[in-house]
Structures are given as C-alpha cells and as structure tokens.
N, C-alpha and C positions, 0 to 999 in steps of 0.2 A: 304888421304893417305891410308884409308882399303879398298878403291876402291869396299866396297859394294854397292850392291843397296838395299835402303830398304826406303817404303812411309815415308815421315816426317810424323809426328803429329803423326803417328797410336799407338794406345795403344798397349804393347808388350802382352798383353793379346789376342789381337783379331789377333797377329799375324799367321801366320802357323808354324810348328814346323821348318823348313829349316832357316823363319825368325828368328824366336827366339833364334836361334841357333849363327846367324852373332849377332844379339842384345847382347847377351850375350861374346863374342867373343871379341867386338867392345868396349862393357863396361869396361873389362881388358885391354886393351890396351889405352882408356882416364884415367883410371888414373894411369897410368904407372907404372903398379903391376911387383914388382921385381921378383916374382913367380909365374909361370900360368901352373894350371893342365889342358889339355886338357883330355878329356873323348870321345870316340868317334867323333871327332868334326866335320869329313868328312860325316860322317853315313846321313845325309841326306843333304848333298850339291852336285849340279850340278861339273862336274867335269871342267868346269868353274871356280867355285864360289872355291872349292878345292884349284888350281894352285892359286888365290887369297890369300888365306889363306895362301897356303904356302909360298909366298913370304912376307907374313906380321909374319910368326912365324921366317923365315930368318932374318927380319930385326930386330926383339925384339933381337935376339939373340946376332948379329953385337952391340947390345945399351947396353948386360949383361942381358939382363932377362933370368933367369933361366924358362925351359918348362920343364914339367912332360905330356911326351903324350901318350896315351894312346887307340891301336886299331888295331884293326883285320885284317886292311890292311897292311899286313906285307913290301911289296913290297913299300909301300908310309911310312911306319914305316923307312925301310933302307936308303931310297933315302935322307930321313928329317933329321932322329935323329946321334949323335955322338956315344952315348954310349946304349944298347941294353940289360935289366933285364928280360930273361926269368923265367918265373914263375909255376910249377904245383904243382895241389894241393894245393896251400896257397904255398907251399916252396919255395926259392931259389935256382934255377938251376945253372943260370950262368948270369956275369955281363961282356961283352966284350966289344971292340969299334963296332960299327958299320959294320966299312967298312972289319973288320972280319965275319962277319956274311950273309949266303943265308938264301930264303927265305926257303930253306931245312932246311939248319941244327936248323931253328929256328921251324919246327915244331918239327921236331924230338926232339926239346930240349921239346920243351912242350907239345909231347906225350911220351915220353921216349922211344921211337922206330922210325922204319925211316916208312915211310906214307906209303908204298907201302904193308908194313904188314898189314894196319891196311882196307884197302879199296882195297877190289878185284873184278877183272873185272866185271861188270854191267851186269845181267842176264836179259834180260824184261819177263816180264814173259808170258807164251805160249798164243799166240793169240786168243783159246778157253779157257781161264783161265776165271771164272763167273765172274762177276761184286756184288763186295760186300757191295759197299759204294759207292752212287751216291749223288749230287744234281742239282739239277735242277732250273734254272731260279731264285736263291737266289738275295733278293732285298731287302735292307733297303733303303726308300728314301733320297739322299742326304748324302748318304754314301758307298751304296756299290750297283752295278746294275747288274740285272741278269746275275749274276756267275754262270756258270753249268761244271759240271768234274765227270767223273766215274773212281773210283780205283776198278783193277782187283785184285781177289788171288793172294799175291804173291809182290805186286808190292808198291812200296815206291811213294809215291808223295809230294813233297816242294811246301809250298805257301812263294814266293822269291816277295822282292817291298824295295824299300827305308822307310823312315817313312813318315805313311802319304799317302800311297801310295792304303791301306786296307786293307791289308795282315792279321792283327789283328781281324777288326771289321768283315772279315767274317771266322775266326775260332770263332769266340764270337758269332755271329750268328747262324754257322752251331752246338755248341754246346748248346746253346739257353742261355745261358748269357745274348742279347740280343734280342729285336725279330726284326723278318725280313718274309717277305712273302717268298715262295716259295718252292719246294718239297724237302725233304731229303728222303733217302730209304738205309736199312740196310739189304740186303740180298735180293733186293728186295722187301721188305715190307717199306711201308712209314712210319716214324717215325715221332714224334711231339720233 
C-alpha cells in the first residue's frame, strides 16, 4: 500500500537519510497513528517518491488521521493541506483554508511585506571584481570530491543539494570542522 521501495532486512541505521525518512513515514502508518506530524518529509525524496507520499497522506486522511505538515515547499504545502497556519517570529499570523491562500500571499504573510521589497534585482558583480575566497580541488575521501568555486568582491554564492547530497560536509570542510585535502585561499593567500 506505501508503494515504497526500500531493501528488506537492512538496518534503519545503515540506511541513507532519503531511506530513513520513507522508514519512519511507513512506521506511522503500520500502526495506524491517529495523529501524524510530518516535518519536512519531502526534503530529501525524489519527486517520485514525493507524489507517493502524497497519495498515502490523501489516504490517511480519507481513514480521519489527523496530519500536522510541515514545509518550505509552499506550492506542495497548498496543493496537500486543507487549512494553512502562517507563522513569524514564533507568532501567529493567520489560520485560513487553504484554497484561500497563494504561494504569495503566504510569504508575504510570513515576511510581513510583499517579496518583491524584500529581494531586488540581482547585480553580478563587475567581471574585474578580485577574487576573495577561492577553493580548489576540496576532497574528503568518500564524501565530498574535488570541489573548486572562486567568490568575486561583491558576490553572494549558495551551496543548494538535497540531504545527503554534500552541501554540508563541504561547508564543514572548507571551515575546517572537518579535514579534507585540497587548497583554500582568502584574498589570495592560502589559508589552512
């Protein structure tokens, strides 16, 4: 019926996080919990695995399980849920139905402005802008493999991946949290 896939026997320990995720997903629903908070529950599933999910929180629903879900993806937030609690700052904004609610007016509810104030047009910055923060060939074995990216003066850069995907293990890296071979350089000068 949860139409996942996931190896028999495997220990949920040795699983990946995407698994562990359907494991624990799958666990609520054998034993027919009358209340299920989802937390991010999409955040590292294929968007496959996703539409899966969401026809198995449709069908709790259809049985009376009460869902509390909970996520960033506002557009698959509308599509799902019936009723809609925007929140800033810890407070209570507003509790509407759903199908009153855009994927606008919900940020706007929980920025308390409408978005186009808040993020203006995208400047790059000038093509002789120096290079302040570089790395090079960043490599943790069996974790993260020569990663290299130069940030100019001026210029914003996102490390974006699902979980699981590294995005972590080399900001942990490039801060030295972790070690990892490979160059970093701060103005030009190599740093350790």
């Amino acid at each position: 019926e949860a139409e996942f896939e996931l190896p028999p026997g495997a220990l949920v320990g040795s699983l990946g996080v995407a698994d562990q995720q359907k494991v624990e997903i799958l666990r609520s629903v054998a034993r027919n919990a009358r209340v299920i908070v989802m937390d991010e529950p999409t955040a590292a599933l294929t968007f496959d695995e996703a539409e899966r999910l969401f026809a198995i929180v449709r069908r709790l629903r259809e049985r009376g399980t009460t869902i509390l879900y909970i996520s960033h993806f506002l557009a698959e937030v509308l599509a799902l849920v019936d009723t809609v609690t925007v929140l800033r700052d810890g407070r209570l904004v507003r509790t509407a139905p759903a199908a009153s609610e855009t994927v606008e007016s919900l940020v706007s509810g929980m920025l308390g402005r409408s978005m186009e104030l808040t993020f203006p047009p995208k400047e790059p910055p000038p093509t002789d802008a120096p290079v302040v923060f570089a790395v090079r060939g960043l490599t943790r074995p069996g974790v993260v493999d020569d990663v290299s990216f130069e940030i100019r003066a001026g210029e914003i850069l996102g490390l974006a991946g699902l979980i699981g995907s590294g995005r972590t293990e080399v900001a942990r890296a490039i801060f030295g949290a972790d070690k990892g071979s490979g160059g970093i350089e701060v103005e030009g000068r190599p740093v350790r």
